[in-house]
PADREN-606347 format. One record per residue (C-alpha): residue number from 0; x, z, y. Coordinates in steps of 0.1 Angstrom, whole numbers, plus 5000, padded with zeros to 4 digits. Example, Ala and Ser with C-alpha at 12.3 -4.5 7.8 and 13.67 -1.06 7.14 Angstrom:
BEGIN
<pt><seq>0</seq><xx>5123</xx><zz>5078</zz><yy>4955</yy></pt>
<pt><seq>1</seq><xx>5137</xx><zz>5071</zz><yy>4989</yy></pt>
REM end
This chain:
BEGIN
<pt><seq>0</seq><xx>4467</xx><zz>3396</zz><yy>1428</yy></pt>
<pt><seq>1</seq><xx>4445</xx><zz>3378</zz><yy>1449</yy></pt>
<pt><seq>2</seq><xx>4431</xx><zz>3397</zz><yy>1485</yy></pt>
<pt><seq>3</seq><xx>4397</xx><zz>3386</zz><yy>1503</yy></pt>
<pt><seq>4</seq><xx>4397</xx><zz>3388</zz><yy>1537</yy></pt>
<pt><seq>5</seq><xx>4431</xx><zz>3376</zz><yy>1549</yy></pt>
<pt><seq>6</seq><xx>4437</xx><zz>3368</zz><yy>1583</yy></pt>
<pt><seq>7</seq><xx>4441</xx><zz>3335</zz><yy>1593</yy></pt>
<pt><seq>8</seq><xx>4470</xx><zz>3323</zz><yy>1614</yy></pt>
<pt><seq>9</seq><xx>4453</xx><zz>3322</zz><yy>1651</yy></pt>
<pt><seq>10</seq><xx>4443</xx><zz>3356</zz><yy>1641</yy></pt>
<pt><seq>11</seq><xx>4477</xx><zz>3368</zz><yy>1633</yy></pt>
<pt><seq>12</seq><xx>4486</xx><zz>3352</zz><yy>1663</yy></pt>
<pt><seq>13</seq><xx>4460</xx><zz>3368</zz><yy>1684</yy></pt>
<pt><seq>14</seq><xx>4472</xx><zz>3403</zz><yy>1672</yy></pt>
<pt><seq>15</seq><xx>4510</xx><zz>3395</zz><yy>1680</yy></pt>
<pt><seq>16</seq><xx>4497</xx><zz>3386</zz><yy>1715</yy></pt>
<pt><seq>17</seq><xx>4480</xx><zz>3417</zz><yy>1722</yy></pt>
<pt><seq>18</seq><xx>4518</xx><zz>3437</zz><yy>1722</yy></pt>
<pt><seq>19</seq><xx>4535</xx><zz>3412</zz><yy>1746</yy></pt>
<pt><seq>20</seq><xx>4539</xx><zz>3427</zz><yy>1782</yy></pt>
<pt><seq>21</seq><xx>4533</xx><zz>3418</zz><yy>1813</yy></pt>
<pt><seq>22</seq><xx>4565</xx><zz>3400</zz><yy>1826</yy></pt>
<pt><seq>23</seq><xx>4580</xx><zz>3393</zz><yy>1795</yy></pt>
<pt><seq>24</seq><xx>4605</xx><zz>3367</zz><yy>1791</yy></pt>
<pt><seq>25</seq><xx>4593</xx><zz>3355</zz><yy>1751</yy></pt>
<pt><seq>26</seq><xx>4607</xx><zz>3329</zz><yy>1726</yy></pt>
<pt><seq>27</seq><xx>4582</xx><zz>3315</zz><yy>1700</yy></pt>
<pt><seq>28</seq><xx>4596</xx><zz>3296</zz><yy>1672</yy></pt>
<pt><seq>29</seq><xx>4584</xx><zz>3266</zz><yy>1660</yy></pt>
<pt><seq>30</seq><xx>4553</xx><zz>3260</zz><yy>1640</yy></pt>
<pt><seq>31</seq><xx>4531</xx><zz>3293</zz><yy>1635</yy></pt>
<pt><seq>32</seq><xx>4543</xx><zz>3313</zz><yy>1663</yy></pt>
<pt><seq>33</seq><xx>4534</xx><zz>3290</zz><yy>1687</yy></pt>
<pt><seq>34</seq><xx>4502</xx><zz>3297</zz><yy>1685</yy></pt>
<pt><seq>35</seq><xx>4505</xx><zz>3332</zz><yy>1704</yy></pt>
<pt><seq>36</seq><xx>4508</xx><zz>3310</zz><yy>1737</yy></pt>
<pt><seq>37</seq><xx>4470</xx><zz>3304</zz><yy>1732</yy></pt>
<pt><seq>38</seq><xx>4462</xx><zz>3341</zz><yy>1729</yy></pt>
<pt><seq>39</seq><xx>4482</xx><zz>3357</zz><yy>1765</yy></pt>
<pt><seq>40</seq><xx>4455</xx><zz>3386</zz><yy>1773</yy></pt>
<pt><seq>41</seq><xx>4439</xx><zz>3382</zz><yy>1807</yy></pt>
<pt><seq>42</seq><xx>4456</xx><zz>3399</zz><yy>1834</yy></pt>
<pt><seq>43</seq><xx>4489</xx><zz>3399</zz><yy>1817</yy></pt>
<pt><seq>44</seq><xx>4516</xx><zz>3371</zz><yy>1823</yy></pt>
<pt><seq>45</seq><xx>4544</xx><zz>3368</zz><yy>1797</yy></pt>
<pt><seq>46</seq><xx>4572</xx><zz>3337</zz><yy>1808</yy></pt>
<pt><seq>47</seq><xx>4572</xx><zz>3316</zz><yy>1777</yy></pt>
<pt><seq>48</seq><xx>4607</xx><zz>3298</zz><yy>1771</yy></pt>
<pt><seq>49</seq><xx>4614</xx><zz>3265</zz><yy>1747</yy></pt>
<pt><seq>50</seq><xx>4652</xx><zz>3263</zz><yy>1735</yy></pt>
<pt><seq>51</seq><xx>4649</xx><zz>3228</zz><yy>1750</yy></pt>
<pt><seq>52</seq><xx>4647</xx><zz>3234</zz><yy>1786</yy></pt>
<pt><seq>53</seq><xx>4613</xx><zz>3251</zz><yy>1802</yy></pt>
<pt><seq>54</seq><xx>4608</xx><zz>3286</zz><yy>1811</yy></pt>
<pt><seq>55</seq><xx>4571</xx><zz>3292</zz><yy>1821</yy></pt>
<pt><seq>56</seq><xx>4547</xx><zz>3269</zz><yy>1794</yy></pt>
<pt><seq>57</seq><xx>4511</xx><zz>3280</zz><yy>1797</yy></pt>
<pt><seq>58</seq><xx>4488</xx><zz>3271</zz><yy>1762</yy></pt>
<pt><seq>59</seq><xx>4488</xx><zz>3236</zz><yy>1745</yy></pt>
<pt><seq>60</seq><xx>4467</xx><zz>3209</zz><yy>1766</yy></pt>
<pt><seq>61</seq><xx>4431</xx><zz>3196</zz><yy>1754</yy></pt>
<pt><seq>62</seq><xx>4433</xx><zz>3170</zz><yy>1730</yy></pt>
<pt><seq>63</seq><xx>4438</xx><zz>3135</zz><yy>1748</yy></pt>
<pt><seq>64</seq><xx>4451</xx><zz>3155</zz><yy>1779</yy></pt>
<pt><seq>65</seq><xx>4490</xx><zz>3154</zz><yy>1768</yy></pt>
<pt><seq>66</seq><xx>4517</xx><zz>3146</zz><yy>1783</yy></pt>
<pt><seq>67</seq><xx>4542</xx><zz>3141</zz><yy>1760</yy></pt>
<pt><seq>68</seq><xx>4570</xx><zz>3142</zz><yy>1785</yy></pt>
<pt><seq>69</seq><xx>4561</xx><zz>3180</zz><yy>1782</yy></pt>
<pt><seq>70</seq><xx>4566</xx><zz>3193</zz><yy>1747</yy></pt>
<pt><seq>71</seq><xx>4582</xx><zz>3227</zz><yy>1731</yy></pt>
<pt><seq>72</seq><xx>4606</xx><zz>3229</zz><yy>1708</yy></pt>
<pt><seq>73</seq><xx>4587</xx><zz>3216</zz><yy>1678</yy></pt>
<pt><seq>74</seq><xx>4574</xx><zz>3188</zz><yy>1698</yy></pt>
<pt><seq>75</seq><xx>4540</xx><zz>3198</zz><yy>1708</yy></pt>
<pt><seq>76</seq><xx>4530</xx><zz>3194</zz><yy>1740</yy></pt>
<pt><seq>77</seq><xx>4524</xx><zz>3222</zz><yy>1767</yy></pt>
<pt><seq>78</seq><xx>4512</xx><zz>3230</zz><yy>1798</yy></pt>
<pt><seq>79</seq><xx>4531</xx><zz>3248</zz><yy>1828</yy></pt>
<pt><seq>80</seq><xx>4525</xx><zz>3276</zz><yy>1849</yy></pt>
<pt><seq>81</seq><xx>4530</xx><zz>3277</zz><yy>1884</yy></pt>
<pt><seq>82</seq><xx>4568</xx><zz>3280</zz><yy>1887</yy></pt>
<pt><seq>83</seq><xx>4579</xx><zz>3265</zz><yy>1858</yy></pt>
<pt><seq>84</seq><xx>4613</xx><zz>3259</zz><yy>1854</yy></pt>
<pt><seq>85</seq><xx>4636</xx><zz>3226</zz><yy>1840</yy></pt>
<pt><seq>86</seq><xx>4669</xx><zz>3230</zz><yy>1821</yy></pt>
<pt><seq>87</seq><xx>4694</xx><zz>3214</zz><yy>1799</yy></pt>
<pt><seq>88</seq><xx>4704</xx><zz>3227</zz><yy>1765</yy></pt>
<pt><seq>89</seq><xx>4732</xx><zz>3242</zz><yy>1768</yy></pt>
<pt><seq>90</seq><xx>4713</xx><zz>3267</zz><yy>1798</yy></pt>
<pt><seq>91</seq><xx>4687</xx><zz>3273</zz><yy>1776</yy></pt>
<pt><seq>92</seq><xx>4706</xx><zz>3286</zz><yy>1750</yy></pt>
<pt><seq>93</seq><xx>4731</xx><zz>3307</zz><yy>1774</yy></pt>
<pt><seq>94</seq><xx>4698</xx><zz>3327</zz><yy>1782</yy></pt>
<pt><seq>95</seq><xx>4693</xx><zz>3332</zz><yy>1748</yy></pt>
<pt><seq>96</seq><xx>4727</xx><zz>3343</zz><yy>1739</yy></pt>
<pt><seq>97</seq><xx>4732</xx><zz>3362</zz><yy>1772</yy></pt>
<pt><seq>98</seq><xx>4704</xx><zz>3386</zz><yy>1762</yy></pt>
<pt><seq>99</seq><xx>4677</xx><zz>3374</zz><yy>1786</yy></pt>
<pt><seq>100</seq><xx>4646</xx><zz>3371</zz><yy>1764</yy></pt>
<pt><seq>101</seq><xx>4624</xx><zz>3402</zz><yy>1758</yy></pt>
<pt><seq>102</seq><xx>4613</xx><zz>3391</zz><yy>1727</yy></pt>
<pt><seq>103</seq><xx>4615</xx><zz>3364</zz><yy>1699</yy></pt>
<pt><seq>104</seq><xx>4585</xx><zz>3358</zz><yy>1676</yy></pt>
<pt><seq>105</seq><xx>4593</xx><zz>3338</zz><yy>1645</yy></pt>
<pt><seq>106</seq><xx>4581</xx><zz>3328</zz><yy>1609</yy></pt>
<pt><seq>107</seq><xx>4597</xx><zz>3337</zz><yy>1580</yy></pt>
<pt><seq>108</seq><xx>4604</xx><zz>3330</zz><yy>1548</yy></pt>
<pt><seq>109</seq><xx>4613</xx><zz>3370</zz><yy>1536</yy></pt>
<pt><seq>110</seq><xx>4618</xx><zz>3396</zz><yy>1558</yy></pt>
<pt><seq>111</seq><xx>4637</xx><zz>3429</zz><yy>1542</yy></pt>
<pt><seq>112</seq><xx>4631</xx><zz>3468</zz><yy>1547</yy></pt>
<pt><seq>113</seq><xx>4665</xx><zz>3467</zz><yy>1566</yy></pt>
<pt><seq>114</seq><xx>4651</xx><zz>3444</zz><yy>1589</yy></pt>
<pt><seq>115</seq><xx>4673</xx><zz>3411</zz><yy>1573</yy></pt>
<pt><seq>116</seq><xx>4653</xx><zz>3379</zz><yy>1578</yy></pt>
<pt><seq>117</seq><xx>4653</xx><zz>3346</zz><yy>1561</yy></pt>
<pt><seq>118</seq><xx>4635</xx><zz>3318</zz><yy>1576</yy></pt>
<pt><seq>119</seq><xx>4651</xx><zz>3291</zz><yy>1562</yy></pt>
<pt><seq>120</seq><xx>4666</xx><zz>3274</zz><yy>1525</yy></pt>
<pt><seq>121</seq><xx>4683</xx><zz>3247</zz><yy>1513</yy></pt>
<pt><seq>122</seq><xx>4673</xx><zz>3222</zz><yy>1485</yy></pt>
<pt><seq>123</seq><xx>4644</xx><zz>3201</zz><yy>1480</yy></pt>
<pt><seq>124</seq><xx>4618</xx><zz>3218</zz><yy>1498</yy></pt>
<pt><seq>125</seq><xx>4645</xx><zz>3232</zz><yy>1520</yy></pt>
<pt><seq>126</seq><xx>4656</xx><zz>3225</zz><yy>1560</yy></pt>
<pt><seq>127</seq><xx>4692</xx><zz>3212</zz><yy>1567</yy></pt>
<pt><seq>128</seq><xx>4700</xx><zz>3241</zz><yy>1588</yy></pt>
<pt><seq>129</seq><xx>4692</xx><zz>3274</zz><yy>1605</yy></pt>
<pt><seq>130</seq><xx>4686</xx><zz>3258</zz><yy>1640</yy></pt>
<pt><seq>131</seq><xx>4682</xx><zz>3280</zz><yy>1674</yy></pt>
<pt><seq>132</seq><xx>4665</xx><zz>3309</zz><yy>1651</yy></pt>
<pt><seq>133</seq><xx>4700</xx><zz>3324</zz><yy>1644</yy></pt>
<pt><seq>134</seq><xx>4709</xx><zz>3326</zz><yy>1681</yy></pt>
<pt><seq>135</seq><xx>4674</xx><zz>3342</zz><yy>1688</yy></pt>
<pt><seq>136</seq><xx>4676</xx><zz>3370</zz><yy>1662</yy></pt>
<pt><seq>137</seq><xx>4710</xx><zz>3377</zz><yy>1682</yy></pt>
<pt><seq>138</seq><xx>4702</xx><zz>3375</zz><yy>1717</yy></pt>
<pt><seq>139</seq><xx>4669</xx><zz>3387</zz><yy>1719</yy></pt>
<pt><seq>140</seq><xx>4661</xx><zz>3423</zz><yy>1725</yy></pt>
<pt><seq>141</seq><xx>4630</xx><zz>3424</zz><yy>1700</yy></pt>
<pt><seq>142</seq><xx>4625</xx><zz>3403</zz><yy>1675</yy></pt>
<pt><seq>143</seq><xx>4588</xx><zz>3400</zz><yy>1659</yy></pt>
<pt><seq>144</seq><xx>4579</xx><zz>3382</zz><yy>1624</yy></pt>
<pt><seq>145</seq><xx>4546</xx><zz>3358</zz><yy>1619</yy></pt>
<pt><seq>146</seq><xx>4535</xx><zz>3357</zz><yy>1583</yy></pt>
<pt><seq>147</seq><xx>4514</xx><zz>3353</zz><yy>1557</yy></pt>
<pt><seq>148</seq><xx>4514</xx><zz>3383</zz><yy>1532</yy></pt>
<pt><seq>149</seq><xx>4530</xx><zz>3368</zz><yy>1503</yy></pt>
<pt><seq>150</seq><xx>4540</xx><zz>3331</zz><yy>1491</yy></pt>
<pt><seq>151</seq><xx>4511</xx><zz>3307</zz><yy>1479</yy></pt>
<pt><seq>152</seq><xx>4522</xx><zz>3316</zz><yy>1443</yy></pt>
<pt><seq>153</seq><xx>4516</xx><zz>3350</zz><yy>1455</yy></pt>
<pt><seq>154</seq><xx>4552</xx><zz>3365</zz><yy>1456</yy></pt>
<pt><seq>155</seq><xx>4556</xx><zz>3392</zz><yy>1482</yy></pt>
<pt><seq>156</seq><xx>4572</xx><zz>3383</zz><yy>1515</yy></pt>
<pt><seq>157</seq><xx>4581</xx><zz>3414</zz><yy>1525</yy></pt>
<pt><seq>158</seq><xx>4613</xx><zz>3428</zz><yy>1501</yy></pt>
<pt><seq>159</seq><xx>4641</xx><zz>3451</zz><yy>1492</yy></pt>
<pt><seq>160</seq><xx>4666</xx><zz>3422</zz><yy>1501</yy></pt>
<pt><seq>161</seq><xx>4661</xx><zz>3385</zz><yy>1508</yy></pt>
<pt><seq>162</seq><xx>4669</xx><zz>3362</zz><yy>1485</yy></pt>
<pt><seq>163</seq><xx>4673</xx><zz>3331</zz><yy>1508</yy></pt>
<pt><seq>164</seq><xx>4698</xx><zz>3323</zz><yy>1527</yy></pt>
<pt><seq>165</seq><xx>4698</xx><zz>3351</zz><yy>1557</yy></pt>
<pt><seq>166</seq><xx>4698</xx><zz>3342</zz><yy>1592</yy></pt>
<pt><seq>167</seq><xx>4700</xx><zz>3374</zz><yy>1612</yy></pt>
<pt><seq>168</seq><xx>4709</xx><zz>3409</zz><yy>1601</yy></pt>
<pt><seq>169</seq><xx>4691</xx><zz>3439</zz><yy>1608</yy></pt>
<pt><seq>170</seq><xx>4671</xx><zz>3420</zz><yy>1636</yy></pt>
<pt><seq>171</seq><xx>4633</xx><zz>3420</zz><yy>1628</yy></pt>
<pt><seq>172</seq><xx>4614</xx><zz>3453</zz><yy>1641</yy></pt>
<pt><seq>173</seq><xx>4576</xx><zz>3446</zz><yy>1637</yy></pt>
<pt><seq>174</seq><xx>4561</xx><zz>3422</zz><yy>1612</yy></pt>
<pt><seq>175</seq><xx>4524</xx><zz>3406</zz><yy>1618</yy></pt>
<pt><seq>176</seq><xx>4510</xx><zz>3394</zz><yy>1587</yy></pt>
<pt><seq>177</seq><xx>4479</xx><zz>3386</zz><yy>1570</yy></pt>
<pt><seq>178</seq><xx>4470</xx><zz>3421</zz><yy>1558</yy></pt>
<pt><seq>179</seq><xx>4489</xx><zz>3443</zz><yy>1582</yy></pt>
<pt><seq>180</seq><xx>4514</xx><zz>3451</zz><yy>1612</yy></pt>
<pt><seq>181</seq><xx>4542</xx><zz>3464</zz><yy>1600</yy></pt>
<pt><seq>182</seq><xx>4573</xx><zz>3483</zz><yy>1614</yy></pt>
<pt><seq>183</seq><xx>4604</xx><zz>3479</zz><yy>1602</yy></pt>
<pt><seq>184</seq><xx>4628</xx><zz>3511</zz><yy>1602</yy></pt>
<pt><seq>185</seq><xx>4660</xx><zz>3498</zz><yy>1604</yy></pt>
<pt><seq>186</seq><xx>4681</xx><zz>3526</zz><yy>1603</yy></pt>
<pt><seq>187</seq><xx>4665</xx><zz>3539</zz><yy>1574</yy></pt>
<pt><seq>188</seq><xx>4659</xx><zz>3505</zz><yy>1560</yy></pt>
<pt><seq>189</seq><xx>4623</xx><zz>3513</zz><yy>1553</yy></pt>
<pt><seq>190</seq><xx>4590</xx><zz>3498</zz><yy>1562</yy></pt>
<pt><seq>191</seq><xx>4565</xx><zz>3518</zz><yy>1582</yy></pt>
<pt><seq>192</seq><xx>4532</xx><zz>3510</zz><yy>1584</yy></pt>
<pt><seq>193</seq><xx>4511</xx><zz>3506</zz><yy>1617</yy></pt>
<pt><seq>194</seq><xx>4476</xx><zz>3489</zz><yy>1610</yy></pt>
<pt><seq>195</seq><xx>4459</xx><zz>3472</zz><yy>1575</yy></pt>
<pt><seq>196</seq><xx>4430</xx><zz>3454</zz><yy>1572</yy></pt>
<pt><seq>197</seq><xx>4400</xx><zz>3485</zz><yy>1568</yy></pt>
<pt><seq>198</seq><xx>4391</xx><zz>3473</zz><yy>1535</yy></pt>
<pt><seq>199</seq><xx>4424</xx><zz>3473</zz><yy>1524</yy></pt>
<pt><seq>200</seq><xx>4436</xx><zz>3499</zz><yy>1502</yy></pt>
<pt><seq>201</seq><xx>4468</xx><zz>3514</zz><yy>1501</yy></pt>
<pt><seq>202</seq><xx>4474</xx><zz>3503</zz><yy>1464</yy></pt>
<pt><seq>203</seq><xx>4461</xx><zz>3472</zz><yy>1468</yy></pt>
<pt><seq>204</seq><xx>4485</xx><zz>3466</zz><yy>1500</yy></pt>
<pt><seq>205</seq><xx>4516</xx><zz>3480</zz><yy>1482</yy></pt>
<pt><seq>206</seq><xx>4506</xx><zz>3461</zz><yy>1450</yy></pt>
<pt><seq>207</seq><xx>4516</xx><zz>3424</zz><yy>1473</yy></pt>
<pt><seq>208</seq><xx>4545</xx><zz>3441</zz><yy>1492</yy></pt>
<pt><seq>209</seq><xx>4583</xx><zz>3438</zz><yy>1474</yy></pt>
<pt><seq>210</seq><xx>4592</xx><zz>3472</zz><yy>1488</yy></pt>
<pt><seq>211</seq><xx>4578</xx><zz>3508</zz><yy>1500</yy></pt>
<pt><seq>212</seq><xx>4558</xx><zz>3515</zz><yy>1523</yy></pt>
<pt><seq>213</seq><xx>4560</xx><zz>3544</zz><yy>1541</yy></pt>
<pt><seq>214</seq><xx>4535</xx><zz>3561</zz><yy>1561</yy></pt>
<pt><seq>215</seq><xx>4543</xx><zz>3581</zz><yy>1595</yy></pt>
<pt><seq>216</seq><xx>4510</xx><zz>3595</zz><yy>1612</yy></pt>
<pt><seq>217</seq><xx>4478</xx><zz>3582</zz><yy>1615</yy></pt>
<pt><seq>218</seq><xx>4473</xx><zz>3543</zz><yy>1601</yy></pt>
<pt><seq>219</seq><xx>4451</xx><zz>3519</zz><yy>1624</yy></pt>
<pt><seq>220</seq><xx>4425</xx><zz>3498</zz><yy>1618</yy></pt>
<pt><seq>221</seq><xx>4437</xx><zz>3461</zz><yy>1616</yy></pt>
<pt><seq>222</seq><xx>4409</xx><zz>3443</zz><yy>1635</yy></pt>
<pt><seq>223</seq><xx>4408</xx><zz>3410</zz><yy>1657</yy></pt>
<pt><seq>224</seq><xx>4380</xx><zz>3385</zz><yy>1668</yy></pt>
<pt><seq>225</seq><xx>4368</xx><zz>3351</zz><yy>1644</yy></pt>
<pt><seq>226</seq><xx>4389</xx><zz>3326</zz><yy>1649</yy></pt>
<pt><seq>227</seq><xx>4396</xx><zz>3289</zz><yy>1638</yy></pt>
REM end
């Protein structure tokens, strides 16, 4: 079925950024979650890290202010903070597999009710490999999801068991997408839900969702500012 309303990426992003602390040493995979850089609330300084060697990026620089000798992992260019840090690979990833990063936020391709996550495939539309993502879901001590609700065909994204091939296991335990924030219980292997969209109902959000939802308490509202 199709929802009106949806949230648009920078305002998926924008809600991810509000539940980042101050301090926190965070990971943001390529592509969507790298937008969350350009959403840090006022007053609050999270440490951004890049696999390939900076701890301490600020937001993306204005266009025609790059310098491309400063790029994240997906090869966009940042800015730094005051205090940013230099490193080879092979440091970068013993933080990451040494447990030092607060949090990772990632896309995904499915994300199950036992907290599973798929964020790559293989074949023709597929990646050749899994990349830093399986060391994040690992070393990490959270690990937070980026998506849109369902597919552009309109499959859920959100399921009793991924069906691509998994990278982590149990990892992911909040999921931002298009129509809600989403917990994942996964000792219980249950989603629980946190906010929806106020025009939303219930039905209509389990009707796009491949598994229960379960309810614990009172349900927020899922509100954030216009943006493009």
């Amino acid at each position: 079925m199709s929802i009106q309303g949806q949230l648009n990426q920078e305002q998926i992003a924008w809600r991810a950024a509000q539940d980042i602390a101050d301090g926190a040493y965070v990971n943001l995979g390529i592509g969507f979650p790298e937008k969350v850089a350009a959403y840090t609330i006022e007053g609050r300084e999270p440490i951004f890290h890049t696999e390939n060697g900076v701890l301490g990026f600020g937001r993306a620089p204005a266009k025609g202010k790059e310098d491309w000798d400063l790029i994240n992992a997906g090869k966009k260019a940042i800015t730094l903070k005051a205090g940013a840090a230099f490193f080879d690979h092979a440091t970068s990833f013993a933080m990451i597999r040494g447990g030092h990063l607060d949090v990772a936020i990632l896309g995904a391709l499915q994300v199950a009710s036992n907290g599973d996550l798929a964020n790559w495939r293989v074949g023709e539309k597929g990646v050749p490999a899994v990349g830093g993502a399986m060391d994040l879901v690992n070393g990490a001590k959270r690990v937070a999801v980026l998506t849109d609700h369902v597919t552009r065909d309109g499959k859920p994204k959100l399921v009793e068991a991924c069906s691509f091939p998994l990278t982590g296991v149990g990892c992911v335990t909040r999921v931002y997408t298009s129509l809600a924030v989403i917990d994942v219980d996964i000792a219980n292997a249950r989603f629980v839900l946190v906010e929806k969209l106020p025009h939303l109902s219930m039905d209509d959000l389990q009707s796009v969702t491949g598994a229960p939802i379960h309810v614990e308490g009172d349900v927020g509202e899922l509100e954030v500012p216009e943006l493009s």
